[in-house]
C-alpha positions, -999 to +999 in steps of 0.1 A: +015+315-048-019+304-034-035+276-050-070+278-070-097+268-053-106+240-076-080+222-103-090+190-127-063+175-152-074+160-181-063+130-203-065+099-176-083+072-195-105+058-169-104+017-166-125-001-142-119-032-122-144-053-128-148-086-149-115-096-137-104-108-104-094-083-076-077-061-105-078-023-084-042-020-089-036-031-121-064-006-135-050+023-113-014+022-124-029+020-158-048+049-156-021+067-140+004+061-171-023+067-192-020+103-182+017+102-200+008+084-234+014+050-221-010+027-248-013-003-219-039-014-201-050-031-166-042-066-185-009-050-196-003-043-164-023-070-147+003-096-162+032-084-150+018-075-114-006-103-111+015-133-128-010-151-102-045-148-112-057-150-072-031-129-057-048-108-035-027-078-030-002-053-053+026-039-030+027+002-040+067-010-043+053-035-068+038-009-086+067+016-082+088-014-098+064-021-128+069+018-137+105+019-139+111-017-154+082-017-177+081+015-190+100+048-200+090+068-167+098+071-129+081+069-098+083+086-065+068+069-037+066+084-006+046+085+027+031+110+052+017+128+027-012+158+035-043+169+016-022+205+007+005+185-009-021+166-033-032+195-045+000+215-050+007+181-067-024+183-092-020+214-098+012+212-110+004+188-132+008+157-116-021+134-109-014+112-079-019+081-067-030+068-034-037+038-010-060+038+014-085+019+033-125+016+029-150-002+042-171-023+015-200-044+008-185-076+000-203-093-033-200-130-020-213-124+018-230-089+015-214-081+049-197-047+050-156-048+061-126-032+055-099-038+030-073-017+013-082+002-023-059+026-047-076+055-064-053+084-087-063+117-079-069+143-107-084+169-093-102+190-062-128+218-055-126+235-023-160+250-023-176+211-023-146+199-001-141+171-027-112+153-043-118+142-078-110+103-078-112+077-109-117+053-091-118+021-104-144+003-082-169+029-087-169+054-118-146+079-135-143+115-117-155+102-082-164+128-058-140+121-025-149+139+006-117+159+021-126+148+054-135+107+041-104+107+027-084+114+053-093+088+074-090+066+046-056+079+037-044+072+071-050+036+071-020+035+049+003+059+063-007+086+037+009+069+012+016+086-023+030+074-056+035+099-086+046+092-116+067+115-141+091+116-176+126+113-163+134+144-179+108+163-151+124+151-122+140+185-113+109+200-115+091+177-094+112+171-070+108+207-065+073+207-060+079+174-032+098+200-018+108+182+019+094+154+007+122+146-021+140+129-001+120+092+004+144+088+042+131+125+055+094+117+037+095+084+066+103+110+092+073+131+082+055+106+085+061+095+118+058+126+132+022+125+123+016+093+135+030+103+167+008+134+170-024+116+158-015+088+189-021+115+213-050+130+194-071+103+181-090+073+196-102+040+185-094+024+151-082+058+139-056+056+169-049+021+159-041+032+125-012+059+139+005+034+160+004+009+133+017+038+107+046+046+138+054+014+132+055+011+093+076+045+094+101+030+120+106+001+099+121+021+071+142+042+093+153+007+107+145+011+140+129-022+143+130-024+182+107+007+178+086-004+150+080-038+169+068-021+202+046+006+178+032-024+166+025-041+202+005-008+213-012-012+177-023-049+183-036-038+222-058-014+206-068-038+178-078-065+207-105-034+218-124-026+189-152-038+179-154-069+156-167-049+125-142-023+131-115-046+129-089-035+099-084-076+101-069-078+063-039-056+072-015-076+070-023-084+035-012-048+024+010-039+048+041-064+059+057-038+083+050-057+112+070-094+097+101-068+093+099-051+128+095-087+146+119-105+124+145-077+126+145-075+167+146-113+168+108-119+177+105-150+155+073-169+168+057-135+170+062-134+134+048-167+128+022-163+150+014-130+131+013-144+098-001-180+110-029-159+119-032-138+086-032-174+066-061-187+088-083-155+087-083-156+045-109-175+023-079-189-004-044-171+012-025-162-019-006-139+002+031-145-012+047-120+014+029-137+043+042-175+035+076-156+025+079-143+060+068-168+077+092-189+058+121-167+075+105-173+105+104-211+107+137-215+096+153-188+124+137-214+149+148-241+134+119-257+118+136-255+082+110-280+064+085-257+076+102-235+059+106-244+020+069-255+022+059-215+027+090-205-004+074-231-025+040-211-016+048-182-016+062-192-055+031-212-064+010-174-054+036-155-069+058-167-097+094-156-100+086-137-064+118-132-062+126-131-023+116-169-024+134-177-049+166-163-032+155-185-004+153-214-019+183-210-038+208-200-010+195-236+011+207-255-022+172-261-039+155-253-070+127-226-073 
């Protein structure tokens, strides 16, 4: 069956961000389970998510997790997603959310860079080539260009969360159609990276190689996934400076796995040494986490608690730390 030209679903209660520090995700899951009856809000949510008041990023897994341990409802996350799949989504009922990267005027230096942002789709009109967005830095029902949002999308390896009853998951699962299956979803998805390698140039080429890589990394090819990330990096080194994804690393921790996993520990340190320096306050949990791995692969196991006892002072109860800590014989 052909799908309308334009769909909206009602009943998101729209939450903004503001007023409280770096709170996108928080207010976007909420809005999200707001579509179900869930009576929470971005604090609800906020507290759970962001135990740390300065953390800077919420992991989509984080967010996946907070749905199925905090409330009465599932969560499929999966990647290589399209523009024709969010609307079959929609349509069926099913507003979706999504990760992707923009470029915005920062409040503090009024200089204009990238950094990552979630928004939950509700709705699209062909005839204006729009996505409907609440999006929480902006407004409710933001317009989102088809063609803006796919080269926002792809910063994050078209990444996709939706969130359902249990009792629905026959149905949707239907509707994901090959994408039910998370494994074959990775495969999707790095197919299109590959085919946007060879069709794309710049910091959109970057972003493929660096999606090749994220992909690989969940089918545990890490070899792969490190070199992906090598011609990633080579293209990074080109651009030019305001071009420069440079916070990536705080979404996006594909990279610490590929380099850990093929036994390329002081590129991993390096990698995340480098993310540390480049952030004004670093409460980057995953960062000191995997850098912590790191140091202690080469030896340097000092090194090593200091960046668990970080990574727990950032995150509290971050529970790959913890697990750290406790198999060397400390206390969290």
């Amino acid at each position: 069956t052909p799908l309308p030209s334009s769909f909206s679903l009602q009943g998101v209660r729209y939450e903004d961000q503001h007023g409280l520090w770096n709170y996108c995700a928080p207010a976007t899951l909420s809005m999200a389970l707001s579509f179900w009856g869930w009576e929470g809000n971005r604090v609800t949510a906020g507290q759970w998510l962001k135990p740390f008041e300065k953390d800077k990023n919420v992991m989509p897994n984080e967010l996946q997790a907070f749905v199925e341990e905090q409330t009465n409802f599932k969560a499929a996350l999966r990647s290589g997603g399209t523009l024709e799949l969010l609307k079959k989504l929609i349509v069926g009922g099913y507003p979706v959310l999504i990760e992707k990267g923009t470029y915005i005027r920062e409040t503090t230096t009024g200089r204009v860079s990238w950094m990552g942002h979630y928004n939950v789709l509700t709705g699209y009109d062909d005839a204006k080539n729009q996505f409907i967005a609440q999006d929480s830095y902006y407004s409710a029902d933001y317009p989102l260009d088809y063609t803006l949002l796919q080269g926002e999308w792809r910063a994050f390896n078209y990444v996709f969360m939706v969130i359902y009853p249990p009792e629905q998951e026959a149905r949707l699962m239907a509707l994901l159609g090959e994408y039910a299956d998370a494994v074959n979803s990775e495969q999707i998805a790095a197919n299109i990276a590959s085919d946007e390698i060879a069709s794309l140039s710049g910091v959109d080429q970057f972003f493929a190689w660096f999606n090749r890589g994220s992909s690989l990394v969940r089918l545990q090819n890490y070899a792969g996934a490190a070199q992906a990330y090598d011609q990633a990096y080579t293209l990074y080194a080109a651009l030019p400076a305001a071009q420069r994804p440079w916070r990536i690393t705080w979404y996006q921790t594909g990279p610490y796995f590929a380099y850990y996993y093929s036994g390329r520990y002081q590129d991993l340190i390096d990698l995340a040494s480098l993310t540390i320096k480049n952030a004004n306050n670093p409460c980057l949990e995953e960062t000191y986490y995997w850098r912590g791995l790191g140091y202690l692969m080469v030896g340097k196991q000092d090194d090593a608690v200091a960046d668990f006892y970080t990574a727990l002072e950032y995150h509290p109860n971050f529970g790959p730390a913890t697990a750290q800590l406790q198999y060397l014989g400390l206390a969290p």
